[in-house]
PLY file of the C-alpha trace (Angstrom):
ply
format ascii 1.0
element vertex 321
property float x
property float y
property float z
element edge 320
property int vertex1
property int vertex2
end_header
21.37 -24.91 0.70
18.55 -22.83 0.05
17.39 -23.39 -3.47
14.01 -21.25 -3.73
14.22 -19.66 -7.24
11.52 -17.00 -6.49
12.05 -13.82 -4.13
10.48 -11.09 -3.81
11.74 -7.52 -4.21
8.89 -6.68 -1.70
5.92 -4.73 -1.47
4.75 -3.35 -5.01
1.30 -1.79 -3.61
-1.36 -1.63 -1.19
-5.11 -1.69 -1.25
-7.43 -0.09 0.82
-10.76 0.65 1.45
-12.08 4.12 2.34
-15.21 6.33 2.31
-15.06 10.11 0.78
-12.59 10.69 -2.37
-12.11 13.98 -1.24
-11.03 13.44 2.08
-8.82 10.55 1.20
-6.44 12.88 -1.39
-6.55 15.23 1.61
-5.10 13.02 3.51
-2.37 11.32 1.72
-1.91 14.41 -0.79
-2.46 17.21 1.51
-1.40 15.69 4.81
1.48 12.97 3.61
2.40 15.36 0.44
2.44 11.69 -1.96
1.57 12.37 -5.08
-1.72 11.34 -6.67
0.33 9.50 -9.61
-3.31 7.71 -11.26
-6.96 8.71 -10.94
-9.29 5.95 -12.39
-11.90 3.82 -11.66
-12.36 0.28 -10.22
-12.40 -1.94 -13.33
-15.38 -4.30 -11.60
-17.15 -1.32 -10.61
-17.11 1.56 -12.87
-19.06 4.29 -10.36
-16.09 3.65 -8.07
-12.59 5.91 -7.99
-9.53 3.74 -8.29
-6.49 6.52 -6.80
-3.33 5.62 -6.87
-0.59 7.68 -4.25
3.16 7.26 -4.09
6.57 8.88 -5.34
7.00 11.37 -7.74
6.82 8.51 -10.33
4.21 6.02 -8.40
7.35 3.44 -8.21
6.63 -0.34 -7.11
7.32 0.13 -2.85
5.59 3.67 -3.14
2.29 3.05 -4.06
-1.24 2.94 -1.95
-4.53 2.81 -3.51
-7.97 3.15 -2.87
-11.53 2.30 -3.46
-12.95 5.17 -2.18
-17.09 4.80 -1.79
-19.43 7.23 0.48
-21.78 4.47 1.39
-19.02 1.78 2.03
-19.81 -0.14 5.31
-17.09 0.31 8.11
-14.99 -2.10 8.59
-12.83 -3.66 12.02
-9.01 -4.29 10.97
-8.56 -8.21 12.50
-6.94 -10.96 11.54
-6.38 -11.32 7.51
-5.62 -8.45 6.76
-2.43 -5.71 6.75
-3.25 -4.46 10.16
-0.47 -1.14 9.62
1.19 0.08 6.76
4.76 1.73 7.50
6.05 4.85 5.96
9.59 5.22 5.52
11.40 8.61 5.77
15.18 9.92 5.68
16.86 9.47 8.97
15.98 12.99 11.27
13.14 13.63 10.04
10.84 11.87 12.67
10.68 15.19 14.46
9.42 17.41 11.42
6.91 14.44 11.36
5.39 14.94 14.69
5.45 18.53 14.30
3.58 18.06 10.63
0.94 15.79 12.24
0.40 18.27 15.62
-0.46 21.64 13.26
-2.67 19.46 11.08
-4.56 18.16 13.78
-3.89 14.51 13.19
-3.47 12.46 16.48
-0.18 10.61 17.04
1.82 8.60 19.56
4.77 6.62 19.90
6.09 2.76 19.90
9.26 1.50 19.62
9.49 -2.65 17.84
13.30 -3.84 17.12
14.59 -1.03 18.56
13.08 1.55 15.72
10.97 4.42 17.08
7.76 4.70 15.47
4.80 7.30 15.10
1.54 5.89 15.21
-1.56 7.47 13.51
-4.69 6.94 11.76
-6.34 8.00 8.27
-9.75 9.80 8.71
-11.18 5.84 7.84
-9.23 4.59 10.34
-6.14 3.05 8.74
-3.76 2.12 10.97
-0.38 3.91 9.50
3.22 4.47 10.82
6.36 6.44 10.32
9.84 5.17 10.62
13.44 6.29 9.99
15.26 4.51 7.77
18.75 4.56 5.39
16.95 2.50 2.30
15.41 3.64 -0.08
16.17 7.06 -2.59
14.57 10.62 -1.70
11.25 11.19 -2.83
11.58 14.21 -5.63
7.89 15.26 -5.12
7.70 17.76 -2.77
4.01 19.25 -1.79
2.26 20.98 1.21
5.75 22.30 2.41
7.33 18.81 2.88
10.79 18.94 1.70
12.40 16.08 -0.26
15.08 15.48 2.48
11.96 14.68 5.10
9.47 13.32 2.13
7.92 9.90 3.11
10.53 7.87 0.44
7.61 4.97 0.04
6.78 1.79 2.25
8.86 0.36 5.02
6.85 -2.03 5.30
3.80 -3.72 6.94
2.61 -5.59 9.93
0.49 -8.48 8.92
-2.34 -9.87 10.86
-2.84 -13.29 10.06
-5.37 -15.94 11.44
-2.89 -19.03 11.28
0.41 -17.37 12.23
2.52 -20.79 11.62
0.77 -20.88 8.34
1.54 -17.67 7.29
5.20 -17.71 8.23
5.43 -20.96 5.97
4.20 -18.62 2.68
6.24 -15.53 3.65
9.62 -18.04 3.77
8.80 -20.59 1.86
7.01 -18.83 -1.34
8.01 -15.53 -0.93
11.59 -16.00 -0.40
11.79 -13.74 2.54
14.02 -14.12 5.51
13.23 -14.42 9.09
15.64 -11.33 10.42
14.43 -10.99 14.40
11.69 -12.02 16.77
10.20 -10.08 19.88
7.61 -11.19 22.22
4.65 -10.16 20.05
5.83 -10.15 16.24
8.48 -12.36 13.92
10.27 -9.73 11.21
11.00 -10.86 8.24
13.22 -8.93 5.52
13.35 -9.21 1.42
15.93 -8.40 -0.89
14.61 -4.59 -1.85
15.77 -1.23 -0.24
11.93 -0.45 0.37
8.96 -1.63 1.32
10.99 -4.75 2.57
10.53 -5.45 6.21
7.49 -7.20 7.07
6.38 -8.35 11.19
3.92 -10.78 11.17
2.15 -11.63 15.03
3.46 -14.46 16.74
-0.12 -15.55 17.97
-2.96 -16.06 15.59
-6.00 -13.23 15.93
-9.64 -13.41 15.03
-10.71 -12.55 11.80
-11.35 -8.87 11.30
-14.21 -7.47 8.91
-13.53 -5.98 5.60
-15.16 -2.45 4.65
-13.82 1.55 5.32
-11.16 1.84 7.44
-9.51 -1.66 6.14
-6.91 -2.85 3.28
-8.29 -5.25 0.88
-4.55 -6.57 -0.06
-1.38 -6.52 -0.20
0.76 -6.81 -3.58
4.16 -8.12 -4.04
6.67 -7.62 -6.47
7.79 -9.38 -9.47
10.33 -7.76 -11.69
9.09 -8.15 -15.14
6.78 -10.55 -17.20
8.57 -13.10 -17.16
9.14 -13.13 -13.82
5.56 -13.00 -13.35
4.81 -16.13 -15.12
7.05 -17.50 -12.87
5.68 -16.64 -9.84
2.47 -17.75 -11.15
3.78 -21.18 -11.71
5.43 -21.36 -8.31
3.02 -20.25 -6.18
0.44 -22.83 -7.75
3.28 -25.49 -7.25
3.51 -24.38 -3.76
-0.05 -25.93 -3.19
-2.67 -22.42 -3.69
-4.79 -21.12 -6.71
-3.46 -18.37 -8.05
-5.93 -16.64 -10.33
-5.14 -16.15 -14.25
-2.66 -13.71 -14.69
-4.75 -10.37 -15.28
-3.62 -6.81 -17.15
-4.31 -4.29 -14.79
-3.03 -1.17 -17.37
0.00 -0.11 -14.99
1.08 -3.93 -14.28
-0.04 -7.60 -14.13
-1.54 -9.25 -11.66
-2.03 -12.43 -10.06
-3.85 -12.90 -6.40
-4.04 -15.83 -4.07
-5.21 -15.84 -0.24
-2.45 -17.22 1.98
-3.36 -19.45 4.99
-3.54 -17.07 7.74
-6.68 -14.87 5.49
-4.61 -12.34 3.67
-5.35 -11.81 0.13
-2.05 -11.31 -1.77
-0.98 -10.24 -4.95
2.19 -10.51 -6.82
2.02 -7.29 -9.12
5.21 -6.72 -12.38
6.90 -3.40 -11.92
6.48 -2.73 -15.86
4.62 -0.78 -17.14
4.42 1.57 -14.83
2.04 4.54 -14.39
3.18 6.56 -17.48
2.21 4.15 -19.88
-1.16 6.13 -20.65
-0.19 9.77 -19.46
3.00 11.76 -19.67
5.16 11.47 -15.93
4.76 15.30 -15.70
0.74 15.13 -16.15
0.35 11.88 -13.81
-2.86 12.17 -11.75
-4.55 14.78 -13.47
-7.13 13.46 -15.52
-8.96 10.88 -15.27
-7.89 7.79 -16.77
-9.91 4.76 -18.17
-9.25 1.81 -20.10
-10.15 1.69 -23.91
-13.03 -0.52 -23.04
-14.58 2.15 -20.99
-13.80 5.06 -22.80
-17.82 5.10 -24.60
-18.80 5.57 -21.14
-16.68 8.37 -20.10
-19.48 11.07 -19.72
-21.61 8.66 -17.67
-18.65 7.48 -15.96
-17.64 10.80 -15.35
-20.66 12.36 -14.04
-21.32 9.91 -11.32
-18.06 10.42 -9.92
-17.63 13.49 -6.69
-15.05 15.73 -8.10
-12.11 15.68 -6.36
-8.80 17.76 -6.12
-5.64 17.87 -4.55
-4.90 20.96 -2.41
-2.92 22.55 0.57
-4.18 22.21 4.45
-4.55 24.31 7.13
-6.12 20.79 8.80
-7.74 18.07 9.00
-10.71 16.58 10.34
-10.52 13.00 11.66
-13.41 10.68 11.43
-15.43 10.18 14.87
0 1
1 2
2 3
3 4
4 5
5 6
6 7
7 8
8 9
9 10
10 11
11 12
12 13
13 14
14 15
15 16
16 17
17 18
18 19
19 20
20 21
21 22
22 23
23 24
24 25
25 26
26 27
27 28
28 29
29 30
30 31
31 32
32 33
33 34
34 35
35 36
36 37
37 38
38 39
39 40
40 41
41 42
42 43
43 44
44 45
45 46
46 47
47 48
48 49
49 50
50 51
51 52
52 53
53 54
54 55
55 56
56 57
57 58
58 59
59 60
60 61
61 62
62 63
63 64
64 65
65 66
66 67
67 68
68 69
69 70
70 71
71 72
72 73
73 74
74 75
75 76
76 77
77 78
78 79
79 80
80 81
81 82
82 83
83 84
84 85
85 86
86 87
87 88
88 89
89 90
90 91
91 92
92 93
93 94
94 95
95 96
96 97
97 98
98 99
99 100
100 101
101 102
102 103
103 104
104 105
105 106
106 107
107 108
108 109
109 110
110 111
111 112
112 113
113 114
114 115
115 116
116 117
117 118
118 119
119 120
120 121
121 122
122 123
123 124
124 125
125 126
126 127
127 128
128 129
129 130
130 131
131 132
132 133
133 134
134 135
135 136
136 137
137 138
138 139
139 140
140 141
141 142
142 143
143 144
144 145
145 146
146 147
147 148
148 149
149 150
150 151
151 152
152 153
153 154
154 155
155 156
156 157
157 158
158 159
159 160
160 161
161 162
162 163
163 164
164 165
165 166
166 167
167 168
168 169
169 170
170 171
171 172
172 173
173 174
174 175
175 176
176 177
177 178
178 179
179 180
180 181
181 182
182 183
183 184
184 185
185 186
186 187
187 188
188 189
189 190
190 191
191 192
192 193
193 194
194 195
195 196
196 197
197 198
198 199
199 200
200 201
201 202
202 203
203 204
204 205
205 206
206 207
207 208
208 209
209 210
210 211
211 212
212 213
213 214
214 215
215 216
216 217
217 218
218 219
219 220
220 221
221 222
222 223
223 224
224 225
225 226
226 227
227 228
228 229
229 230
230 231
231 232
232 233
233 234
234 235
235 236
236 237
237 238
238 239
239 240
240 241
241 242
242 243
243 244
244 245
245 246
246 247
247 248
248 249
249 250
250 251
251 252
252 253
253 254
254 255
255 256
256 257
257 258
258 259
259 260
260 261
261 262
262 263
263 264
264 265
265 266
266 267
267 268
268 269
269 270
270 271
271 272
272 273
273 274
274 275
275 276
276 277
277 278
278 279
279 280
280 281
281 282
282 283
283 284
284 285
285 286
286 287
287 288
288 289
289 290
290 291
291 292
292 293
293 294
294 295
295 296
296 297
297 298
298 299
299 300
300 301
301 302
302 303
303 304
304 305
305 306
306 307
307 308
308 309
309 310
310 311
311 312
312 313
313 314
314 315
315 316
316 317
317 318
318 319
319 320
């Protein structure tokens, strides 16, 4: 009998590092059409953007963020770290992907891995990103750049792990996650949670070297717990399960915990309350920038050591050389 008593949903967010603000809401605004649902700043590091991107209301399985700083080092995705983060879309609309990516100049080619057809690509960093079709998940209402809801990236599929001590990891993704080990292929295990997005996750069979964090990289990966109390018990479970989970921390939109699991990969288990319309009304999300009450004497410093940035329509796009 299986008696875990915590599972995951599945992915809530994702982290990544990146170099020009700008540029990135070009590319996952003006390029992907997700909306920019939160503009604020890292909470560690004030001169630093925090953007949030996902669904028309930044829903947990939707959402990728960034820390988005000009003279950030570049970094080599490796082992411990997301190595590709997978976009879902409606089924058919794979083809209005391709021909999306060809007229904004953004290279692309194609994989199949468990019999799903993929397209391949890269942010300007050098984020390793993927399209699939797929039934789960509801329609994305935002609709930008010419990207109609019925071909609209819906949020995550998923992700493809790197990890430095494969067996390890596999132990944490079954045994403290509560996924499920759904196929295997000669290069990655898949595992599946219980949520209609962001829920399949391949992990490689054979441990890799350790990458290097910096531009171009994710920082983590956040999983889902469904409320508070929820949370508290993840936190008490995943400490039980042998790691160090840090104090439970407010992070305005959600609470957060973060461990690193064997194989190098920071995670983070992340509540689906509040949600990204607890300090701005859901038809003004993005627009201004945000801050926590603790920062809000600094705004005008803040403010003015921050690039301006906006989201806009593209002709194309430049990738990074």
């Amino acid at each position: 009998m299986d008696n875990r008593i915590q599972k995951t949903a599945g992915i809530h967010h994702i982290t990544c590092f990146v170099k020009d603000p700008q540029r990135n809401v070009d590319f996952y605004a003006g390029v992907l059409g997700l909306r920019l649902v939160k503009k604020t700043i890292n909470f560690d590091a004030p001169e630093v953007y925090h953007l949030y991107f996902g669904n028309e209301k930044g829903s947990p399985g939707t959402i990728i963020t960034f820390f988005p700083h000009e003279s950030s080092r570049k970094g080599r995705i490796g082992g411990g770290q997301v190595g590709i983060t997978t976009y879902v879309v409606p089924i058919g609309a794979l083809d209005f992907w391709k021909a999306r990516l060809t007229a904004l100049d953004v290279p692309f080619s194609e994989c199949s891995r468990f019999s799903e057809n993929y397209i391949e690509f890269a942010d300007p960093d050098g984020l390793q990103l993927e399209i699939v079709e797929r039934e789960g998940g509801a329609l994305n209402a935002w609709s930008f750049g010419g990207i109609p809801t019925d071909k609209a990236i819906k949020g995550f599929g998923g992700a493809v792990l790197y990890s430095t001590a494969s067996s390890k990891s596999m132990e944490v993704l079954e045994h403290v996650l509560g996924f499920d080990k759904v196929g295997e292929d000669d290069d990655f295990i898949r595992y599946k949670a219980e949520g209609d997005i962001g829920n399949i996750i391949d992990l490689n069979k054979e441990s890799m070297g350790w990458g290097i964090s910096g531009a171009g990289t994710v920082h983590h990966i956040a999983w889902r717990a469904k409320d508070f109390e929820d949370h508290e018990a993840w936190r008490s479970h995943v400490e039980k399960s042998g790691f160090y989970p840090t104090p439970i921390i407010d992070r305005q939109y959600f609470h957060a915990i973060y461990f690193r699991e064997p194989g190098g990969i920071l995670f983070e288990i992340a509540t689906d309350p509040p949600g990204f319309a607890n300090d701005e009304p859901q038809d003004r999300l993005g627009e201004k920038l945000m801050l926590p009450a603790w920062f809000e004497d600094s705004r005008a410093d803040i403010e003015k050591n921050l690039s301006p940035i906006q989201v806009r329509e593209l002709e194309s796009i430049k990738q990074e050389t």
